[in-house]
N, C-alpha and C positions, 0 to 999 in steps of 0.2 A: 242379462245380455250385455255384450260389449260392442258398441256401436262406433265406427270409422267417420273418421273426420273429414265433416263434407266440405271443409273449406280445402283440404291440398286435391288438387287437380286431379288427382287420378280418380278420386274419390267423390269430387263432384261431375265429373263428364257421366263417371257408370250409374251415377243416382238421374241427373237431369239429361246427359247424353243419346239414350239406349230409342233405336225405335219402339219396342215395348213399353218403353216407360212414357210414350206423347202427353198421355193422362199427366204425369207430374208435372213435366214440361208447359202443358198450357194454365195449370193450375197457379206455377210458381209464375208465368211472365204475365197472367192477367193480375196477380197479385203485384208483385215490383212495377210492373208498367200503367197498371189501369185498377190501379187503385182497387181489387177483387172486382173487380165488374168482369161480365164472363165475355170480353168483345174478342180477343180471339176462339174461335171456334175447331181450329184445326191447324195442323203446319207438317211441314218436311223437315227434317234432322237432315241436314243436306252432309255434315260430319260425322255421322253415328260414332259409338263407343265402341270397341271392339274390344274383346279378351278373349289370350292374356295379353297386355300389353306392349307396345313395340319398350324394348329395350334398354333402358339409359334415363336420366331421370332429366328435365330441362327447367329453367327457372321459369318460364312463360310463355305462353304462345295463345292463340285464338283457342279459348274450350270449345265452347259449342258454337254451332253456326245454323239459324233455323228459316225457312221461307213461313210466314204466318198468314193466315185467312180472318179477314176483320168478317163477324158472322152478322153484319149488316149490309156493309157497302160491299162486302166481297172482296173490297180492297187485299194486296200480295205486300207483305214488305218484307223486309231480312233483317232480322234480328240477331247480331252479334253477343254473345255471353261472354263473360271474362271472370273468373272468379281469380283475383290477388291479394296473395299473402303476404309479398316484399314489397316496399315500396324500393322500386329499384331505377336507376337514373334515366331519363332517357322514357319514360311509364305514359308522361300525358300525351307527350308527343304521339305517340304508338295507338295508343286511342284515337287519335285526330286521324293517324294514316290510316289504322285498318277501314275505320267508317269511310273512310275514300277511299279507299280501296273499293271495298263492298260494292261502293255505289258505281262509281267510277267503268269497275268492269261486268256492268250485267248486259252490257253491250257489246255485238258481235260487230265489224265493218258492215255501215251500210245501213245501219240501224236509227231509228229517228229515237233525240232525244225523248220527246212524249212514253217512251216506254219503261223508261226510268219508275221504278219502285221506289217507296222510301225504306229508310235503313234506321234501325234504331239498335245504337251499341249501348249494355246493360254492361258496368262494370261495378261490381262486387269487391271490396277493399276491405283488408282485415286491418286498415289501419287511416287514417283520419287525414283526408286530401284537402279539406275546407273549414279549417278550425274559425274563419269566420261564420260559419253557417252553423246552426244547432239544429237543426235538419239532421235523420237519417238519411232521407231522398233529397237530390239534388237533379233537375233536368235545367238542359240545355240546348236552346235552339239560336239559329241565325237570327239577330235582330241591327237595325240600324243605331248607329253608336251613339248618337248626339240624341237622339229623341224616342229609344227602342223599341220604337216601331218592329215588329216583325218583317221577316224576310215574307214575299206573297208564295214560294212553294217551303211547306214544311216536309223537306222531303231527307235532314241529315239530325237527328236528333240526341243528346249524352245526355246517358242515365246514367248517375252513381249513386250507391249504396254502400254508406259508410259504417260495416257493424260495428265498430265500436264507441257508435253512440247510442248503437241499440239498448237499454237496461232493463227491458220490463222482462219483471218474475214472469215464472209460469200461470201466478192467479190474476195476473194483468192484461194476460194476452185478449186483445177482442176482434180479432178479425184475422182471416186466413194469411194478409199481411204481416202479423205479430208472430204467427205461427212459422211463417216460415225463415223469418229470420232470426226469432227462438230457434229451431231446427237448426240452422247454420250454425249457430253461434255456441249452442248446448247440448247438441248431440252427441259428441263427443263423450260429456260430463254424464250424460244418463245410463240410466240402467233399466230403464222401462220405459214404454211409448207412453206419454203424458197424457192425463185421463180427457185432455180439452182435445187431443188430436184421432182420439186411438178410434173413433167413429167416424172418422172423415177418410174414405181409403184411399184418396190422393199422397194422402201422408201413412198410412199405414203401410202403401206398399215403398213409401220412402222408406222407414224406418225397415222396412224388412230386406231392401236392398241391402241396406247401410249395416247392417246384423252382421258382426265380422264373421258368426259361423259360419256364413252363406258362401263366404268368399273361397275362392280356391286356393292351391299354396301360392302359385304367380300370384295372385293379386293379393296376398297376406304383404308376401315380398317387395312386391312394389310399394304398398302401403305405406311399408313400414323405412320405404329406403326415401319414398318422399318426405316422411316425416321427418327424420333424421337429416335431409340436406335443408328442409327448411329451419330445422334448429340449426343448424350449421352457420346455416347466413345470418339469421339474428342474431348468433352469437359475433359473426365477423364483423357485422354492422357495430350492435354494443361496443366492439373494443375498437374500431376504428374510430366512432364517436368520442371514447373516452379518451381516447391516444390525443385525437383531435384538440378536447379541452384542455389537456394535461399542459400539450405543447405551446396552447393559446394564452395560458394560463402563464407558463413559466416565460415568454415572449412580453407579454402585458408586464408580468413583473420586472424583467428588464428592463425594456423599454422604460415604466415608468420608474427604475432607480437612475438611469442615465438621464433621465429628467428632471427628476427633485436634485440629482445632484447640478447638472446645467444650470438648473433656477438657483441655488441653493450659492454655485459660484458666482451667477448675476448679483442675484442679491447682496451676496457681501460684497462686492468688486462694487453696487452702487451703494452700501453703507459705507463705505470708507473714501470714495469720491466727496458724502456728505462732511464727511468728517473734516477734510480738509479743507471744504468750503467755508467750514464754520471756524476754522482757527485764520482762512483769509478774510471773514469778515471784520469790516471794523480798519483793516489795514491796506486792502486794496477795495478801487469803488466795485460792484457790484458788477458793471460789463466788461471789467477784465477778468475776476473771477467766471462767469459764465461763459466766454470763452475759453479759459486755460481748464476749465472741469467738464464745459457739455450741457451744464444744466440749465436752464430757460431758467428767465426773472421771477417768474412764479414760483420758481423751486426754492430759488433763494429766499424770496420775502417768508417762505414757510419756515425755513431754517432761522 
């Protein structure tokens, strides 16, 4: 079997997107958010997946957008999904606004704050946002700065999920956590459903989404056109980084030869000021020399 890469967009909305598929959907957000504890119990795809797909390939936008049901308190929140493969300029910010967004418009005119839901944006990065943290998982909430105190409503929360700090093998995996971001990270790579998944059918009917035979030709095509522009950018990235060092590279080296040579003419311009100090000494007194050369009394006593 040859399995579609669930990290390009097209590919992850038709696996976690689809109202058929809620089963995966709440499997994977109780896994990334809540640590596999099963507290959502239900939600709305308020974005569904649709195919074949509208047209044109884009570098980003919101994946999924879901309403969730906490299967205790009942509690409603909206959960924002983002799965990113470029880190592309302008990326955190866009995190910060859509979660305000989210929240910001679930009110009509007229509407009392109290009915504000919370919002939890789940952002998925195929490339490493917090090289201080050795964490896969990173969350983030409102807290006071001097003493981080929490904010008293936790009502705006950032999930990120760094795969590539992910590294455990497949005999490493131990919890539906490990699994599914094995899944992300190596589904691509496999040729069979992994014998620790293939009984769990939240992930079986992943993988059977994910089955490129499944796919129609649109969505071969789109596959295949996302993949291709996302090499495209890595590639424009790598050589504008390298272009980058090259010029930084060749700029540093200038700069510092119009330096050693500046020093280089100091320096001789103050050996040869000593020189003549020292064929004045002896013949004139010392504070007429340090005036006619520059050099302080200490300088001379050295000489």
């Amino acid at each position: 079997m040859i399995f579609i890469n669930p990290k390009i967009d097209f590919a992850f909305k038709k696996i976690f997107g689809s109202e058929d598929n809620k089963d995966i959907l709440i499997s994977f957000l109780n896994s990334l958010i809540y640590e596999a504890h099963p507290v959502i119990q239900d939600l709305e795809i308020i974005n569904p997946y649709l195919a074949p797909k509208i047209r044109g390939i884009k570098e980003t936008y919101l994946d999924i957008k879901a309403k969730v049901r906490d299967g205790e308190s009942k509690e409603e929140s909206t959960v924002i999904i983002e799965m990113q493969v470029l880190n592309v300029e302008g990326f955190e910010k866009r995190i910060l606004y859509n979660a305000a967004k989210s929240y910001s418009t679930q009110l009509t005119s007229g509407q009392g704050y109290q009915l504000l839901n919370p919002v939890i944006a789940l952002t998925i990065t195929d490339f490493v946002m917090f090289h201080e943290l050795d964490s896969v998982t990173s969350k983030f909430i409102l807290k006071e700065k001097d003493f981080l105190i929490d904010y008293p409503i936790y009502d705006i929360e950032l999930i990120f999920v760094e795969l590539p700090k992910f590294q455990k093998s497949e005999s490493e995996l131990e919890n539906n956590v490990d699994k599914w971001l094995y899944f992300l990270n190596n589904a691509r790579k496999l040729q069979d459903v992994p014998d620790s998944m293939e009984d769990i059918p939240e992930f079986q009917k992943a993988f059977y989404i994910a089955n490129q035979a499944n796919l129609s030709l649109d969505e071969l095509e789109d596959q295949e056109k996302s993949e291709i522009f996302i090499q495209d950018q890595r590639g424009a990235i790598t050589k504008a980084i390298r272009q980058g060092l090259e010029e930084g590279l060749q700029e540093g080296l200038k700069q510092g030869l119009q330096e050693g040579l500046q020093e280089g003419r100091q320096e001789g311009a103050k050996q040869k000021t000593y020189e003549i100090a020292r064929k004045m000494l002896g013949v004139v007194d010392e504070q007429t020399i340090a005036q006619m050369t520059g050099l302080s009394l200490d300088e001379l006593k050295l000489l």
